[in-house]
SEMARGU-732977 format. One record per residue (C-alpha): residue in three letters; y, z, x. Coordinates in steps of 0.02 Angstrom, whole numbers. Layout:
// SEMARGU-732977
<node residuo="ALA" y="Y" z="Z" x="X"/>
...
//
This chain:
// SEMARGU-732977
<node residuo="UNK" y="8285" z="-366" x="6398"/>
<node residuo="UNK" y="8361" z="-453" x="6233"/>
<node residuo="UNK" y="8363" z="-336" x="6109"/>
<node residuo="UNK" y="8282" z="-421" x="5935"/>
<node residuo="UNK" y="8376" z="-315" x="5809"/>
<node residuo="UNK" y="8545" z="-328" x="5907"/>
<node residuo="UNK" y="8644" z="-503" x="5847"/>
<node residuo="UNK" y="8785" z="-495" x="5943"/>
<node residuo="UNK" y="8707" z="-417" x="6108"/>
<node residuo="UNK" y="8804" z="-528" x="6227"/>
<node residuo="UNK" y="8972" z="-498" x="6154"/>
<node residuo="UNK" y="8929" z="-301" x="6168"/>
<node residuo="UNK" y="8861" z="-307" x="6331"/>
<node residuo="UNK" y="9004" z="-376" x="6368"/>
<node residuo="UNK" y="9142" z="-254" x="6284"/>
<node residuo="UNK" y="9026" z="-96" x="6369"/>
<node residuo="UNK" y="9044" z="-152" x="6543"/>
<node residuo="UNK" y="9238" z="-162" x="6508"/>
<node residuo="UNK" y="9234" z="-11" x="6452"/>
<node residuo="UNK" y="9123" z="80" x="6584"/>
<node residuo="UNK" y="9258" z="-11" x="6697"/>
<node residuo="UNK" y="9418" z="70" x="6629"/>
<node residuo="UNK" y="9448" z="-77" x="6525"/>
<node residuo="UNK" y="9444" z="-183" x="6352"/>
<node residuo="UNK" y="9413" z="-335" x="6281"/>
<node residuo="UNK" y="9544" z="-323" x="6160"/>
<node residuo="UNK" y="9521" z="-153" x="6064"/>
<node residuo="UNK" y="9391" z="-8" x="6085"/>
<node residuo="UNK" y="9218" z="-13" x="6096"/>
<node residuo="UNK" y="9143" z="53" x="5952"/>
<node residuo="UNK" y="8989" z="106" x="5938"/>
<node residuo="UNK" y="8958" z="94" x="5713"/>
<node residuo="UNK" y="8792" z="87" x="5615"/>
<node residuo="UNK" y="8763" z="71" x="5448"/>
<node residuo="UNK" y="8597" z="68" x="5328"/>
<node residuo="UNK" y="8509" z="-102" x="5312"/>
<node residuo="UNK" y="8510" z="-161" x="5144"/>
<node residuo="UNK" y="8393" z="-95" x="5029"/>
<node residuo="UNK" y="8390" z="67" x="5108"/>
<node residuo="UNK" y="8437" z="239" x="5063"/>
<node residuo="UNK" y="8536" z="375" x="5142"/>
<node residuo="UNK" y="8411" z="499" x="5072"/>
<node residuo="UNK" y="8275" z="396" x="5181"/>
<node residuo="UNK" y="8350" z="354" x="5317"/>
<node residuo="UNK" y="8378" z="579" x="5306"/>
<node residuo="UNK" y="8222" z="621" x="5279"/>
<node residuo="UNK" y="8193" z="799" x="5384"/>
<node residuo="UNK" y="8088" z="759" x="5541"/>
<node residuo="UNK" y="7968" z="896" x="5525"/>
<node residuo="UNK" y="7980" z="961" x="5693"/>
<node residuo="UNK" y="7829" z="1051" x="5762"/>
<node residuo="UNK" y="7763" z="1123" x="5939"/>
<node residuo="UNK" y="7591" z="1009" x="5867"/>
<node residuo="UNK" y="7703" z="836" x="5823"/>
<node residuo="UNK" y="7794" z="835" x="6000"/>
<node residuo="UNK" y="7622" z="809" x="6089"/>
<node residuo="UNK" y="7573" z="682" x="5932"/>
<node residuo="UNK" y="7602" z="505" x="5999"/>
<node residuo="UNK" y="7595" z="440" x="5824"/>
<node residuo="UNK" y="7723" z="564" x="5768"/>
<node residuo="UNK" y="7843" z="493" x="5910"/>
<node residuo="UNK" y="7804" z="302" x="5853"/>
<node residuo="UNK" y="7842" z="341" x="5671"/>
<node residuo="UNK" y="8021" z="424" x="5713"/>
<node residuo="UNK" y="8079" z="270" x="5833"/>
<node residuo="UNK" y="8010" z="138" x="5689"/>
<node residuo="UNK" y="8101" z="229" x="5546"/>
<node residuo="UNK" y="8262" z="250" x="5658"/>
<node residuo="UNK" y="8251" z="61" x="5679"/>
<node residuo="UNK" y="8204" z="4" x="5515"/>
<node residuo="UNK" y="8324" z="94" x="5425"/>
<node residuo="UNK" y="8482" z="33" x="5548"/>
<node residuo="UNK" y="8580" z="-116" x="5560"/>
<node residuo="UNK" y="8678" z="-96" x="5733"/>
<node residuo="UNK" y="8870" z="-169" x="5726"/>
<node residuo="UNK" y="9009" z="-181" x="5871"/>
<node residuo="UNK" y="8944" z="-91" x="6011"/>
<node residuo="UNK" y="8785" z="20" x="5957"/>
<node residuo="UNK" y="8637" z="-19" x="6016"/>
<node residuo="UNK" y="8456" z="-21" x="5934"/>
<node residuo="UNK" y="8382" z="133" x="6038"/>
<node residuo="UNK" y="8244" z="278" x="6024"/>
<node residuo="UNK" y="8236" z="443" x="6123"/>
<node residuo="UNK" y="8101" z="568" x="6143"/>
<node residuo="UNK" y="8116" z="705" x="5998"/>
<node residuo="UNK" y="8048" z="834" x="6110"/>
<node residuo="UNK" y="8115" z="1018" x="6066"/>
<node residuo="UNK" y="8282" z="926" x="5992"/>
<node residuo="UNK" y="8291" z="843" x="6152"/>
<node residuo="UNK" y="8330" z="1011" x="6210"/>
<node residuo="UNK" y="8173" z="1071" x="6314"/>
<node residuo="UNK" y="8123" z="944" x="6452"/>
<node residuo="UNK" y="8186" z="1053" x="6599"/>
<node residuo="UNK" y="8121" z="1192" x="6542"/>
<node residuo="UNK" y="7952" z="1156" x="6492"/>
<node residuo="UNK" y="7935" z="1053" x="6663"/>
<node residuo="UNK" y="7957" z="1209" x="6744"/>
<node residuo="UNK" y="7817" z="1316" x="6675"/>
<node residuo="UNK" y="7920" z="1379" x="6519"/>
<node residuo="UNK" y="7878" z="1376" x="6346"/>
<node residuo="UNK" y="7982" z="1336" x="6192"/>
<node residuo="UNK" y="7959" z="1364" x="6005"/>
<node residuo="UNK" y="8024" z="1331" x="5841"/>
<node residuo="UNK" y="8128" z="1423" x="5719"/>
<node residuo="UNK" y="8229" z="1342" x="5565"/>
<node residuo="UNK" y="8199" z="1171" x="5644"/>
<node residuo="UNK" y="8295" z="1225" x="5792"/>
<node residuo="UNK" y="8199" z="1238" x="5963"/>
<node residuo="UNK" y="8229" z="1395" x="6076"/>
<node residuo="UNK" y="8172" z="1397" x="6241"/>
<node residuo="UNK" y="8064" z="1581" x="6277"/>
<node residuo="UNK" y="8125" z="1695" x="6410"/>
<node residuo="UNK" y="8022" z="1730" x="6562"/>
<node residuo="UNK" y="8042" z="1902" x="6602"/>
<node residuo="UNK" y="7973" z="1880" x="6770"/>
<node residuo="UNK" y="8045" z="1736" x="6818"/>
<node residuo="UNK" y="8131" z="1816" x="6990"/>
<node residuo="UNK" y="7945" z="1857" x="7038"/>
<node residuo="UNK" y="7884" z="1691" x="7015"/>
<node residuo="UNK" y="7890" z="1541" x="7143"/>
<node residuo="UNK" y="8035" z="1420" x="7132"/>
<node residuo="UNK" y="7967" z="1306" x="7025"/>
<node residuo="UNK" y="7927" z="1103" x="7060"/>
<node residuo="UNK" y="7902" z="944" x="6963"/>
<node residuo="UNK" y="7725" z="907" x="6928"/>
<node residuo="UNK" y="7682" z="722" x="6891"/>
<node residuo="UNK" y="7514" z="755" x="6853"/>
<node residuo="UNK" y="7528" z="891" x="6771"/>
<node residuo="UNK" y="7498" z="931" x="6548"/>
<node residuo="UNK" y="7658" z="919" x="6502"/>
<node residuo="UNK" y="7716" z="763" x="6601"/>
<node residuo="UNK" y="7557" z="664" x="6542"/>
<node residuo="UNK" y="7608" z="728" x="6372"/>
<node residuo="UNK" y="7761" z="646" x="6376"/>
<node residuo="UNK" y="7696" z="501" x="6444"/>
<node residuo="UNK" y="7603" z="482" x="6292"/>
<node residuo="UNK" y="7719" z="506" x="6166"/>
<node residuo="UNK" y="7848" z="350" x="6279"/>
<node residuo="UNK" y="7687" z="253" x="6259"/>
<node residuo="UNK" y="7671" z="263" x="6091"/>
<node residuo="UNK" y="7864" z="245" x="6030"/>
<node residuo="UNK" y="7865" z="99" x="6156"/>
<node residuo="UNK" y="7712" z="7" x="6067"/>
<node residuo="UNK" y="7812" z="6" x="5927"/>
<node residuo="UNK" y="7987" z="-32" x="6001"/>
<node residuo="UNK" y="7941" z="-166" x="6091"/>
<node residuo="UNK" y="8080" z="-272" x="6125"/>
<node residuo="UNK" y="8169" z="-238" x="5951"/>
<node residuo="UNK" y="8274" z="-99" x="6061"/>
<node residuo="UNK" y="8274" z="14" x="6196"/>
<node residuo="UNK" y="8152" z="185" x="6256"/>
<node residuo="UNK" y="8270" z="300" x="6330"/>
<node residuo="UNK" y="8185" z="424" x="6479"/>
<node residuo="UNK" y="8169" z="603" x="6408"/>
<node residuo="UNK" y="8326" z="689" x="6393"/>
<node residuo="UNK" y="8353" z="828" x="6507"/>
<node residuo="UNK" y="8460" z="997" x="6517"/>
<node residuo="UNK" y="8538" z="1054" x="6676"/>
<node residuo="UNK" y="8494" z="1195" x="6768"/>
<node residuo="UNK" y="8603" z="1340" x="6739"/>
<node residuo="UNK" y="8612" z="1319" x="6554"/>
<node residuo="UNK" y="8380" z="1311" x="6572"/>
<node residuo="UNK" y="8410" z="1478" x="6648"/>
<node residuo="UNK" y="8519" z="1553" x="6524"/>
<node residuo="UNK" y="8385" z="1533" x="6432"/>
<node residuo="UNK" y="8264" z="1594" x="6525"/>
<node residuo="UNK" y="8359" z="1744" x="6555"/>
<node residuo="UNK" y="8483" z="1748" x="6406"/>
<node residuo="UNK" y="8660" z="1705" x="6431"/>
<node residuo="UNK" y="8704" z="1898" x="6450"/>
<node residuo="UNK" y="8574" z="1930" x="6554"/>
<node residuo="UNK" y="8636" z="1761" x="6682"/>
<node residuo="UNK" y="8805" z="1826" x="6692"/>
<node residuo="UNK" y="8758" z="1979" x="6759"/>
<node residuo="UNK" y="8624" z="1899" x="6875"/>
<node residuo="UNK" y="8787" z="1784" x="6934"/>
<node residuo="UNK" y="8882" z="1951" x="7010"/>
<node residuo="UNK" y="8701" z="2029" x="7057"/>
<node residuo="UNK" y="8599" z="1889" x="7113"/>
<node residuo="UNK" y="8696" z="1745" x="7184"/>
<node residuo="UNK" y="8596" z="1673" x="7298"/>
<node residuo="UNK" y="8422" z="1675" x="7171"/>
<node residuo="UNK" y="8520" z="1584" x="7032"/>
<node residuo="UNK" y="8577" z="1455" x="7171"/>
<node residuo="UNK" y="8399" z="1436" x="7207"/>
<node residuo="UNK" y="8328" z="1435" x="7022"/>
<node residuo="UNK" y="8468" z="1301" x="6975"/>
<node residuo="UNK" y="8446" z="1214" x="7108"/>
<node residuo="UNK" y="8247" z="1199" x="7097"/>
<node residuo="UNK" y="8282" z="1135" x="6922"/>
<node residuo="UNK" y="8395" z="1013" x="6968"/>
<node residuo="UNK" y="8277" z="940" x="7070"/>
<node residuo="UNK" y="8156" z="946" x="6917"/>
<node residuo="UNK" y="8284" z="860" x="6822"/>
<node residuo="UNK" y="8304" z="727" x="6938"/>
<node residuo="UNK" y="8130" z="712" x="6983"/>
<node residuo="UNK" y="8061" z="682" x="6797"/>
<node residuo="UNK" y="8204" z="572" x="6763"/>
<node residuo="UNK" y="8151" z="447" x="6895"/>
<node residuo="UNK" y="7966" z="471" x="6858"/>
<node residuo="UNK" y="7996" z="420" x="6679"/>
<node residuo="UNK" y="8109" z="286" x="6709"/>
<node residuo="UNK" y="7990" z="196" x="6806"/>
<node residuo="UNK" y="7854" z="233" x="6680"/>
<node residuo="UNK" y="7972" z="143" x="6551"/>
<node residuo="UNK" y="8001" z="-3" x="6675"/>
<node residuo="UNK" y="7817" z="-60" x="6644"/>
<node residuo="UNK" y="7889" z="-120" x="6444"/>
<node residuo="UNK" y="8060" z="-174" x="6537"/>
<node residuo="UNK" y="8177" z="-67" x="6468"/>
<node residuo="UNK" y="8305" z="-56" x="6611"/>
<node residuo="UNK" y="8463" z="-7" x="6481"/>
<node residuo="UNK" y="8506" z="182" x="6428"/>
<node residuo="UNK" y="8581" z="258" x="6312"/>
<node residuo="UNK" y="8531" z="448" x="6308"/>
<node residuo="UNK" y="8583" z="525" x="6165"/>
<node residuo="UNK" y="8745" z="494" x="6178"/>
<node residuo="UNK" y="8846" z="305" x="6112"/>
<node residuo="UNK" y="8881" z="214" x="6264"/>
<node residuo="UNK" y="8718" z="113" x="6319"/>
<node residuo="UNK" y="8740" z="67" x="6498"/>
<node residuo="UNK" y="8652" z="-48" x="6607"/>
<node residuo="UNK" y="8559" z="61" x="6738"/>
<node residuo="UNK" y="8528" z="237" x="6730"/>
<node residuo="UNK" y="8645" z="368" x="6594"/>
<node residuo="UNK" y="8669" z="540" x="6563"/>
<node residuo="UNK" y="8770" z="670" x="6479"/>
<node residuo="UNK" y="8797" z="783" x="6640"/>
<node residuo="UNK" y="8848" z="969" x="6572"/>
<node residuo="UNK" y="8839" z="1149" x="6589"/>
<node residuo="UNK" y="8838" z="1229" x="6407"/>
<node residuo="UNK" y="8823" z="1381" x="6478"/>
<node residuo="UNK" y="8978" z="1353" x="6566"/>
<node residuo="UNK" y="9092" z="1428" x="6434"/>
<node residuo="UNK" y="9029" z="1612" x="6488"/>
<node residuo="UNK" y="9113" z="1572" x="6687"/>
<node residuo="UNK" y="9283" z="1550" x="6756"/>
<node residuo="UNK" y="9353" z="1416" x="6879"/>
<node residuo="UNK" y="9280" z="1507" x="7015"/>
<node residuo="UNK" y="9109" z="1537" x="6981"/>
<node residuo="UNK" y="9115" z="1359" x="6899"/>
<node residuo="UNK" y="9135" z="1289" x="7052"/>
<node residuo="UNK" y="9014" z="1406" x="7139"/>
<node residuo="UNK" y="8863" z="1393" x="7012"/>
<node residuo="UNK" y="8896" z="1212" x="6922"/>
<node residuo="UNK" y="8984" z="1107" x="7031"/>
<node residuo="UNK" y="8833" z="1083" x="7162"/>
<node residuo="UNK" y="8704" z="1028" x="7026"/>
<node residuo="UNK" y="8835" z="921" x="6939"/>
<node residuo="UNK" y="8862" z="842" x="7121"/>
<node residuo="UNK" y="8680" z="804" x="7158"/>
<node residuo="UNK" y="8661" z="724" x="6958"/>
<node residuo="UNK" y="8824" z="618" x="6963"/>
<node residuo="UNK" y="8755" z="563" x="7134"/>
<node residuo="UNK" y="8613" z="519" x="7051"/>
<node residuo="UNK" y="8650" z="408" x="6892"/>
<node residuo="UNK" y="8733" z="257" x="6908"/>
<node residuo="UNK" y="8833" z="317" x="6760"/>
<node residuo="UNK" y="8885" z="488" x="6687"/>
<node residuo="UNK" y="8984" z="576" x="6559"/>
<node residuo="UNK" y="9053" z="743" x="6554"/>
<node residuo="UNK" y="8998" z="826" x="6417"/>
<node residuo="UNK" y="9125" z="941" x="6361"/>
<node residuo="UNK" y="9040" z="1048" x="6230"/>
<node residuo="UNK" y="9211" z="1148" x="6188"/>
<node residuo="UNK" y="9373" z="1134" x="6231"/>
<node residuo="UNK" y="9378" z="1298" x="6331"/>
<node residuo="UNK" y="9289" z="1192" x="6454"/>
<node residuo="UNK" y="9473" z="1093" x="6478"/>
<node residuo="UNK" y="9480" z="1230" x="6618"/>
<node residuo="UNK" y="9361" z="1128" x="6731"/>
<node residuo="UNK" y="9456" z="963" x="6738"/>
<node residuo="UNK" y="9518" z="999" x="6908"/>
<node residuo="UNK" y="9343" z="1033" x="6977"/>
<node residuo="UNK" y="9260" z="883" x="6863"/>
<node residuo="UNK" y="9396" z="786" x="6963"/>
<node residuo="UNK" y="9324" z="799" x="7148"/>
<node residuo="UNK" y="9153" z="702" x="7081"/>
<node residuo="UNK" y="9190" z="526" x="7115"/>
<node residuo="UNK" y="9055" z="454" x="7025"/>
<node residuo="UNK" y="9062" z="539" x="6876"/>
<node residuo="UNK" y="9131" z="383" x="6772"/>
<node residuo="UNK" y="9205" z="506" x="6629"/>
<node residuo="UNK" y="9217" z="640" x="6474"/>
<node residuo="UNK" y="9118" z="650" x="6304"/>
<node residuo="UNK" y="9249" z="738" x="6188"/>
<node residuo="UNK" y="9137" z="882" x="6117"/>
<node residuo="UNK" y="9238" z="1011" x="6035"/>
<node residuo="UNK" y="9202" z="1170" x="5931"/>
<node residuo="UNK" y="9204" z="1131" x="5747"/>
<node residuo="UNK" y="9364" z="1256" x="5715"/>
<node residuo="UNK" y="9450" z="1141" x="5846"/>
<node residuo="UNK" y="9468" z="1010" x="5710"/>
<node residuo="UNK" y="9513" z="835" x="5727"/>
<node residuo="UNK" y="9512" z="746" x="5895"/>
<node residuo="UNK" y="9711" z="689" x="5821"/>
<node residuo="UNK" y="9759" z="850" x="5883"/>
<node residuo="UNK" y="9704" z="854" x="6061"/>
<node residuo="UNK" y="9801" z="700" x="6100"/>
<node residuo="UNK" y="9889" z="780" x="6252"/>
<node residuo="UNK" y="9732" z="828" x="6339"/>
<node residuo="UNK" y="9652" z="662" x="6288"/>
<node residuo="UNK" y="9817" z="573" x="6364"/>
<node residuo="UNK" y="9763" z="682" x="6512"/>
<node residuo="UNK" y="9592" z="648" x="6525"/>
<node residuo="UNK" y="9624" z="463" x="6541"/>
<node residuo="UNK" y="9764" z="494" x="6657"/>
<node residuo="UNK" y="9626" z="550" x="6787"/>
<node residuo="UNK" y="9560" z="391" x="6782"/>
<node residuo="UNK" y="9394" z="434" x="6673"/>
<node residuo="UNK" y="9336" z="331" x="6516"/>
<node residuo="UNK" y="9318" z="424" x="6360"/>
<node residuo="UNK" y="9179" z="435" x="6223"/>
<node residuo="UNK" y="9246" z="507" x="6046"/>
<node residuo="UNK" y="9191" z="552" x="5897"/>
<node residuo="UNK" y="9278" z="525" x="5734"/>
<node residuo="UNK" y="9234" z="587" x="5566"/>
<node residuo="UNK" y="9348" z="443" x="5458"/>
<node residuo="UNK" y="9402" z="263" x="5513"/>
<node residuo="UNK" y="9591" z="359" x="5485"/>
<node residuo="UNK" y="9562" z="462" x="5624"/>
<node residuo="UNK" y="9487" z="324" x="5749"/>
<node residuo="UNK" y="9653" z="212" x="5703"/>
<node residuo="UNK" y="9754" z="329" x="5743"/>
<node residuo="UNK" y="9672" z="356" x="5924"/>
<node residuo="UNK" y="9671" z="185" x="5958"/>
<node residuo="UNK" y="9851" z="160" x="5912"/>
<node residuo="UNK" y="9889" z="319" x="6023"/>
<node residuo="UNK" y="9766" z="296" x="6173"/>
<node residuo="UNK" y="9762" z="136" x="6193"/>
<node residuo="UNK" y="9591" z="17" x="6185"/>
<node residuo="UNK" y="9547" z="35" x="6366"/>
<node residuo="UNK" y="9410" z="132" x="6433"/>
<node residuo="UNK" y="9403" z="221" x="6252"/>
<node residuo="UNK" y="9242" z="220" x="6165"/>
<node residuo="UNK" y="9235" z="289" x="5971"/>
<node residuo="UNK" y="9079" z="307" x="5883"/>
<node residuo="UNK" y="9094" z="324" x="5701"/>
<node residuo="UNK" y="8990" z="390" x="5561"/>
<node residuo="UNK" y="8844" z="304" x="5500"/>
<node residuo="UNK" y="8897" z="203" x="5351"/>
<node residuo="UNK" y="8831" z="169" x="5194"/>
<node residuo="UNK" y="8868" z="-44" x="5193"/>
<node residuo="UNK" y="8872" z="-170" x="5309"/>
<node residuo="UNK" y="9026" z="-217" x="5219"/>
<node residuo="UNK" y="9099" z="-31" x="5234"/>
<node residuo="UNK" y="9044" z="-45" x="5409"/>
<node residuo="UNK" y="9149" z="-200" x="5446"/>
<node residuo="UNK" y="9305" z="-168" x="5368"/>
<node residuo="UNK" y="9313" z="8" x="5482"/>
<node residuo="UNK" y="9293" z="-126" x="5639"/>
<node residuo="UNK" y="9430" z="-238" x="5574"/>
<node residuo="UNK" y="9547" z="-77" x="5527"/>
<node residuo="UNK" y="9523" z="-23" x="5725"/>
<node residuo="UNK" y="9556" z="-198" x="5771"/>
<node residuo="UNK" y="9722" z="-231" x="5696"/>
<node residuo="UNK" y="9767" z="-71" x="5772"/>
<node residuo="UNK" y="9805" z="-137" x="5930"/>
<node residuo="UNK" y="9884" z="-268" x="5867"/>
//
């Protein structure tokens, strides 16, 4: 598909496959945005009023992805695409698999199930409320899309981080030492939920042609995307890593033609070892906690990170910042997303700063 609101698609296309391949064409990809002229920030900002009643509203759904592509003029390497607002893209999994989810400060948190060891290992349901639900709502953005960008499938959550959820992350730990073999199953069942829906939705989607994802990450890629991850994760060591994430992170990365790791704190470093033995994962979404700071400081584990032969996907607060990672890194197989910015003028001098960087 040819994206209407995308000018320089080709070009793009072109600098994301180089990067996907360990490459560049020249300097970075960047993926920057900035408001279309005439626009606001404070519209482009407005809260989304989240809801348990708007997530099942079709209309609600359309209105997001038009605003999100009205207000955006999409420079370098980003790419004009809408994703499911579901439960801040946070619930999929879980409501799939008989849970329920509400909202609180415009955050969604998934409800416990208390009983969840006495009920049947759960399965994915294609004609069941919640999948026709969904279906709605990706009918409804996509009437509106059309071919000015891209529908992305739902965005899902992996297993073990569902279930500390569903029993609370204290409660999982100690069901890790006490129950092994049930939260092997549990996970494992949602996995298979996870990758299950996925391909159920993406061939919904294929019926408007939308064939490119982007999840809700940067990096649009041509074929199926995700950010694998275990937030979770930060509660286990190396050893129960590998015991209780690495399986489901094996079966997902064999799944999607591409992948990113994302690291959500750099605590997770740990796992780089065990991240290594997946051969398809293609590479790491730099994800650290705010008191980490500036990705300028973790230059040594980003040095490392590309060492291992995986592409990275950055986020920098200032232009400052992503000149200073391209001069260090190097342009291949580095992707840096950038705050949105308030000109398309502002917007272009940051690409021709990064530019002259690797100069």
């Amino acid at each position: 598909m040819v994206f209407a609101l995308k000018e320089n698609e080709a070009e793009a296309r072109e600098r994301l496959r180089a990067f996907w391949s360990g490459s560049s064409l020249g300097r970075p990809a960047l993926a920057v945005t900035a408001l279309k002229p005439g626009i606001d920030r404070a519209t482009a900002d407005a809260p989304l009023q989240r809801s348990l009643r708007n997530d099942r509203d079709p209309a609600w759904h359309a209105a997001i992805a038009a605003r999100r592509l009205d207000n955006t003029a999409y420079l370098a390497e980003a790419m004009p695409s809408t994703l499911l607002e579901w439960g801040n893209v946070l619930v999929t999994v879980a409501v799939l698999a008989g849970g329920a989810y509400d909202y609180e400060s415009d955050t969604a948190w998934i409800k416990p199930l208390p009983d969840m060891w006495q009920r049947p290992l759960p399965r994915f349901d294609p004609n069941g409320e919640p999948c026709f639900a969904m279906e709605r709502c990706l009918a409804g953005m996509a009437q509106v899309v059309g071919q000015r960008g891209l529908v992305n499938p739902p965005i899902m959550l992996d297993g073990m981080t569902t279930l500390s959820a569903f029993r609370t992350p204290r409660q999982l730990c100690y069901d890790c030492i006490e129950r092994p073999a049930a939260v092997r199953a549990w996970s494992d069942a949602l996995t298979s939920i996870y990758i299950e829906a996925y391909e159920h939705f993406r061939r919904y989607l294929l019926r408007w042609g939308y064939t490119d994802t982007t999840t809700w990450l940067h990096a649009m890629a041509e074929g199926t995307l995700e950010a694998v991850q275990c937030d979770f994760s930060v509660m286990l060591s190396p050893a129960m890593y590998e015991q209780f994430v690495m399986p489901d992170l094996r079966r997902l990365t064999e799944y999607f033609q591409y992948s990113l790791y994302h690291l959500d704190g750099t605590c997770q470093l740990r796992f780089l070892r065990l991240l290594g033995t997946l051969p398809r994962l293609n590479g790491i979404q730099w994800n650290p906690e705010p008191p980490a700071g500036s990705p300028v400081r973790w230059l040594s584990a980003l040095r490392d990170i590309r060492s291992r032969g995986w592409v990275l996907h950055i986020n920098c607060d200032t232009v400052d910042e992503a000149v200073t990672l391209t001069r260090e890194l190097g342009p291949d197989g580095l992707l840096i997303v950038l705050p949105r910015f308030d000109s398309l003028a502002a917007a272009q001098a940051a690409i021709a700063r990064i530019e002259r960087a690797v100069q």
